[in-house]
MMTF fields as JSON, N, C-alpha, C and O atoms, coordinates in Angstrom:
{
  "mmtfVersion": "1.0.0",
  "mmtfProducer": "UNKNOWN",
  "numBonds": 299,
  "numAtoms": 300,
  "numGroups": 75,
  "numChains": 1,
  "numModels": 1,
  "chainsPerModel": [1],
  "groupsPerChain": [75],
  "chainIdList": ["A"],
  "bondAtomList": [4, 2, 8, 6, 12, 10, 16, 14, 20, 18, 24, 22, 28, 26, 32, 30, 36, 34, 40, 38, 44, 42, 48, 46, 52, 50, 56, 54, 60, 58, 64, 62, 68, 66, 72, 70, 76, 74, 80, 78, 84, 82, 88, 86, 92, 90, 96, 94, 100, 98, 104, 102, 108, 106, 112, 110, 116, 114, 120, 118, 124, 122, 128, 126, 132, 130, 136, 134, 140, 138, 144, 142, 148, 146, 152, 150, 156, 154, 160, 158, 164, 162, 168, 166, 172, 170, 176, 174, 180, 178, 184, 182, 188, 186, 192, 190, 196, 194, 200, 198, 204, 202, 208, 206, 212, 210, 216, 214, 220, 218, 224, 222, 228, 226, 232, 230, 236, 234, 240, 238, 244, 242, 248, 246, 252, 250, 256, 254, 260, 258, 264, 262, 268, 266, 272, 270, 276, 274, 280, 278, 284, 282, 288, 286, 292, 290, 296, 294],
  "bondOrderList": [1, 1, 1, 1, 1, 1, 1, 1, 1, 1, 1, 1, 1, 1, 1, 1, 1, 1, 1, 1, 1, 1, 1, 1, 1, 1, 1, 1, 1, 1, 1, 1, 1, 1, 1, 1, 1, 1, 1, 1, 1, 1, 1, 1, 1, 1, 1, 1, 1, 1, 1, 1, 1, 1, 1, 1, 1, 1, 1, 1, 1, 1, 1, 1, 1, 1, 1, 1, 1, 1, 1, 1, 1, 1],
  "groupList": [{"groupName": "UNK", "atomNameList": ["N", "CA", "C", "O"], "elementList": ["N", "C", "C", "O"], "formalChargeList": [0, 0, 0, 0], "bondAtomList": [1, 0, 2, 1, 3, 2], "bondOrderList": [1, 1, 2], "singleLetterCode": "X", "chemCompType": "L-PEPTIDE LINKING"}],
  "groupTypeList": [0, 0, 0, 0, 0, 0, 0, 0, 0, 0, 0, 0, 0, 0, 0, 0, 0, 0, 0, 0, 0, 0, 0, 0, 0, 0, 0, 0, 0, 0, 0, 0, 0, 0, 0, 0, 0, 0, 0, 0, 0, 0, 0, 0, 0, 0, 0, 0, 0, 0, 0, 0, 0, 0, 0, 0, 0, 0, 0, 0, 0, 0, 0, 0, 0, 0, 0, 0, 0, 0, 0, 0, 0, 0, 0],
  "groupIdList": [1, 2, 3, 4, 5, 6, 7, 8, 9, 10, 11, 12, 13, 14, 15, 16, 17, 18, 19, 20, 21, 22, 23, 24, 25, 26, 27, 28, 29, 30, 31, 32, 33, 34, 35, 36, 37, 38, 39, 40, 41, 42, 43, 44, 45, 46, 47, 48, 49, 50, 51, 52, 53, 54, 55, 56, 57, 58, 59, 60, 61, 62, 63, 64, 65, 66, 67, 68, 69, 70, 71, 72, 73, 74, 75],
  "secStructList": [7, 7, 7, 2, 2, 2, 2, 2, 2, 2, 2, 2, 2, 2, 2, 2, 2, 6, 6, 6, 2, 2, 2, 2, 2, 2, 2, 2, 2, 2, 2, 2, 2, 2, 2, 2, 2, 2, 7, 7, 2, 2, 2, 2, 2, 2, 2, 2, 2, 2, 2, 2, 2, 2, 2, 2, 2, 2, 2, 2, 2, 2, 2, 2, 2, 2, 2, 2, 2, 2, 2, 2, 2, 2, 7],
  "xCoordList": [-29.167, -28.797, -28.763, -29.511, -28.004, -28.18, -28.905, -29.157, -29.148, -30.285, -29.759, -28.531, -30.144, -29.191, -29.064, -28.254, -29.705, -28.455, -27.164, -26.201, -27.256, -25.658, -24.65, -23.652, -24.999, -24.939, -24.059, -22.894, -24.856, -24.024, -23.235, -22.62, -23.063, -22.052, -20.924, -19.816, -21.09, -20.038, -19.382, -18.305, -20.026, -19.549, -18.774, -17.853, -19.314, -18.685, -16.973, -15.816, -17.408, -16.28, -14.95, -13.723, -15.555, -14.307, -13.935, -12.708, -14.446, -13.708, -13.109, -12.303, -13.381, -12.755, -11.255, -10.372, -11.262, -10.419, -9.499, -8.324, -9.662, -8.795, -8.375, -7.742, -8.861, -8.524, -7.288, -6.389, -7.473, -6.522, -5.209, -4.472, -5.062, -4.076, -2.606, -1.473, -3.209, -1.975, -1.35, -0.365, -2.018, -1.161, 0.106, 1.315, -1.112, 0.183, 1.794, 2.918, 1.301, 2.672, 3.684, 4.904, 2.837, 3.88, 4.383, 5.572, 3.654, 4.391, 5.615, 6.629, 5.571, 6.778, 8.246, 9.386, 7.762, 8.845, 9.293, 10.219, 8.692, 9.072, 10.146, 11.31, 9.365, 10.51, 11.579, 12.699, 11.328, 12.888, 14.107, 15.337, 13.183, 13.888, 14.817, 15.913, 13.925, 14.67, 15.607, 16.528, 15.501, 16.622, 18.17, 19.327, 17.589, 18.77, 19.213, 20.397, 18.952, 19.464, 20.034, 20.94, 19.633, 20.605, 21.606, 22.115, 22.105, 23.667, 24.01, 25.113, 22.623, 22.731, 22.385, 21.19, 23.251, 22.826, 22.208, 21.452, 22.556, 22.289, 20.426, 19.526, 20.269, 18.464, 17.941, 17.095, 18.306, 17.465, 17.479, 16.445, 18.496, 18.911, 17.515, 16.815, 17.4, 16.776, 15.051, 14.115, 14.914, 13.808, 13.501, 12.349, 14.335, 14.445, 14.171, 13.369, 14.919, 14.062, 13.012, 12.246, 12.374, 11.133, 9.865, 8.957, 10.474, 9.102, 9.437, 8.666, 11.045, 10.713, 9.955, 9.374, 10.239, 9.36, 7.922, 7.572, 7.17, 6.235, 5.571, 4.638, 6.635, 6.312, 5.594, 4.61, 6.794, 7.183, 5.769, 5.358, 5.422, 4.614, 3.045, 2.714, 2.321, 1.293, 1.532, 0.747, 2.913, 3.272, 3.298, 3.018, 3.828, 4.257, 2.843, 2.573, 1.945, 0.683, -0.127, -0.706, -0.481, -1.232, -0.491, -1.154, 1.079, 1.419, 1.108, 0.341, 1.668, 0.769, -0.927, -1.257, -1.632, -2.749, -2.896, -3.317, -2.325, -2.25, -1.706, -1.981, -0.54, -0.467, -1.368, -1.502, -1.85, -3.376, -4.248, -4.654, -4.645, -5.586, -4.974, -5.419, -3.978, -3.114, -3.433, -4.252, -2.72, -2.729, -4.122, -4.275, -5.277, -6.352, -7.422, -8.328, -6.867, -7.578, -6.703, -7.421, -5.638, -4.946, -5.569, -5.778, -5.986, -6.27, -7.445, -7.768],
  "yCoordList": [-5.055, -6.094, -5.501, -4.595, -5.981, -5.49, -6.296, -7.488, -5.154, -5.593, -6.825, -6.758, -7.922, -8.376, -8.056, -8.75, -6.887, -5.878, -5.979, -6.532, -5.295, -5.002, -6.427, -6.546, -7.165, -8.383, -9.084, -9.407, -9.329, -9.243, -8.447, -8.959, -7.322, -6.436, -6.766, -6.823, -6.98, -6.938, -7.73, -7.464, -8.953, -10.598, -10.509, -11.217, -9.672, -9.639, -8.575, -8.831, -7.657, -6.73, -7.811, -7.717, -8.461, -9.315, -10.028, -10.076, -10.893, -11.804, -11.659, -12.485, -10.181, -9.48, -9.358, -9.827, -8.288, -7.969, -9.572, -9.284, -10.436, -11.271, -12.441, -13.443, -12.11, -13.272, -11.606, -11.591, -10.842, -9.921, -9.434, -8.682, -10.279, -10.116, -10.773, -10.313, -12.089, -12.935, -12.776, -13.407, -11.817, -11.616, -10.329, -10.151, -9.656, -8.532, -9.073, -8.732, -10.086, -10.012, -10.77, -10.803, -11.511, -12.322, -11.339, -11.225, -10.718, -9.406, -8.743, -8.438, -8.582, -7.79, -9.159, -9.077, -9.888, -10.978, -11.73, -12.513, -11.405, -11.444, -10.216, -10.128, -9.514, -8.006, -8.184, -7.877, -8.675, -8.697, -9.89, -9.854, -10.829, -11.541, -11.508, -11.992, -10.752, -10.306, -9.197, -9.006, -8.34, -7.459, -8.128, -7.876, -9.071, -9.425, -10.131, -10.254, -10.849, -12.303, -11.303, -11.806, -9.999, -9.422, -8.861, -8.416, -8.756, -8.268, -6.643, -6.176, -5.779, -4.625, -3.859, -3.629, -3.454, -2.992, -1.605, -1.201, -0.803, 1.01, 0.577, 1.393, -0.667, -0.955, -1.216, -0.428, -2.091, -2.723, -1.279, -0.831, -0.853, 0.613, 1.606, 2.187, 1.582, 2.877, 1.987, 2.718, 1.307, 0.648, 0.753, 1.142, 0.471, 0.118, 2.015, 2.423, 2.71, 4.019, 4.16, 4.511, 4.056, 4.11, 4.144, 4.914, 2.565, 2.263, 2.38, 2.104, 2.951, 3.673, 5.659, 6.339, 5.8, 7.214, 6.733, 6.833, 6.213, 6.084, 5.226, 5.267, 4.748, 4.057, 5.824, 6.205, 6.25, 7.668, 8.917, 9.526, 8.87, 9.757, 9.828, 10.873, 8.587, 8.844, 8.907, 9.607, 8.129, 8.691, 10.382, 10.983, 10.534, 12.277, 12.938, 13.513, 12.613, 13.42, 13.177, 14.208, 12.006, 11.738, 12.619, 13.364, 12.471, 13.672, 14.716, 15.198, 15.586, 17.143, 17.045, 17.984, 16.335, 16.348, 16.623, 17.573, 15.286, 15.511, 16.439, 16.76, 17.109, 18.536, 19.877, 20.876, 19.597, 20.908, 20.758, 21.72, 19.422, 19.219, 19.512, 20.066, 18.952, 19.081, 20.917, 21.369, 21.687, 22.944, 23.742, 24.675, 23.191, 23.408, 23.513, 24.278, 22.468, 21.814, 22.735, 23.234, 23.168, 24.328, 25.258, 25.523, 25.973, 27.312, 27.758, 28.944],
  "zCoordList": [12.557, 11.607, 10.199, 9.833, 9.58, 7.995, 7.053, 6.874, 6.507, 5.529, 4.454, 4.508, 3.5, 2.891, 1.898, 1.283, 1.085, 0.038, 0.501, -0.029, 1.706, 2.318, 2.342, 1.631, 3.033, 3.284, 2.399, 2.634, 1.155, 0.071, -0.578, -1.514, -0.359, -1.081, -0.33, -0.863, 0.815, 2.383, 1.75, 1.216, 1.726, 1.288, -0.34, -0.749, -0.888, -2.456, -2.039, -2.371, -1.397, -1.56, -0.144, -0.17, 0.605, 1.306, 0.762, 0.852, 0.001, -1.422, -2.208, -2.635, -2.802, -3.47, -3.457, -4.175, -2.023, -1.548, -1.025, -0.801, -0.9, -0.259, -1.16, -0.825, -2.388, -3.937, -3.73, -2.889, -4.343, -4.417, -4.188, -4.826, -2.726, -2.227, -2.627, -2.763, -2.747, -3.433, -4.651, -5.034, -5.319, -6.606, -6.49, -6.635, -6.137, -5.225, -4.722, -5.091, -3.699, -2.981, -4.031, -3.866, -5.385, -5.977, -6.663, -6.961, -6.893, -8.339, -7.501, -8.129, -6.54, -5.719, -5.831, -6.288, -5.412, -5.337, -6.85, -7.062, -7.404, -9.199, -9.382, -9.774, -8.998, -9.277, -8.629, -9.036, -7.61, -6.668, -7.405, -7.427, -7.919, -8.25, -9.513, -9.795, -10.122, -11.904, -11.573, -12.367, -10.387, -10.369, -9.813, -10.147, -8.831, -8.227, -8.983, -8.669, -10.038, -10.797, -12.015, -12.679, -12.378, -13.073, -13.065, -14.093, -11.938, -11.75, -11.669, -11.386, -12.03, -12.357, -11.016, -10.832, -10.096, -8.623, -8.717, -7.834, -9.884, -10.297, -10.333, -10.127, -10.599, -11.601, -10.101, -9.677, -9.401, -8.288, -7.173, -6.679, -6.988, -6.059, -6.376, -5.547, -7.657, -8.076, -7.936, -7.613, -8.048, -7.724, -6.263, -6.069, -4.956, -3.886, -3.453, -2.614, -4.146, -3.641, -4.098, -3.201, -5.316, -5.702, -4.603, -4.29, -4.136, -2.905, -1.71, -0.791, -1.479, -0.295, -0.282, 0.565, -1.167, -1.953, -1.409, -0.233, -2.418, -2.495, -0.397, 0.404, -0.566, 1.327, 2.393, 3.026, 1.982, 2.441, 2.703, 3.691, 1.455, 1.213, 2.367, 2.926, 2.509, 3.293, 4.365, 5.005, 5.316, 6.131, 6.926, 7.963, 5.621, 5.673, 6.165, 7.22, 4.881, 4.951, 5.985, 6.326, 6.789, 7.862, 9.026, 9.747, 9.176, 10.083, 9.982, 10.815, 8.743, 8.454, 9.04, 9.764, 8.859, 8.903, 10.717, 11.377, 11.074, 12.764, 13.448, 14.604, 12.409, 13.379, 13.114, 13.821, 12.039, 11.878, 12.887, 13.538, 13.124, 13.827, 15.471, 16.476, 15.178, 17.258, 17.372, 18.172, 16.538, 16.232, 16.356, 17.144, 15.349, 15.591, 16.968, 17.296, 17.477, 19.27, 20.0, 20.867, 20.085, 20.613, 21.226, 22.409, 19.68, 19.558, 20.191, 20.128]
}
């Protein structure tokens, strides 16, 4: 069982985390919305790679990682 130090931190950091969430997803759908309502397709395009970039990236690295390790258990 945990102690209730923990208990409460648990309870502080899930609240946290879940007030958190909803602002996030509005800020994305704000953005989407000011690009598309401006007419400028070069602005929203270059945005739309942005976060597929950034989508991209931990993908990438968790693979590298899994083939050191596949590589590693190999050897």
């Amino acid at each position: 069982m945990l102690c209730k130090k923990y208990r409460y931190l648990l309870l502080f950091i899930t609240v946290f985390l879940l007030t958190g969430i909803k602002p996030v997803f509005g800020q994305c759908a704000m953005c989407r919305a000011v690009l598309e309502s401006n007419g400028d397709s070069a602005a929203a395009e270059g945005i739309n790679n942005g976060i597929v970039y950034l989508m991209a990236i931990p993908y990438i690295l968790v693979g590298v990682l899994i083939f050191i390790v596949y590589r590693k258990m190999r050897s």
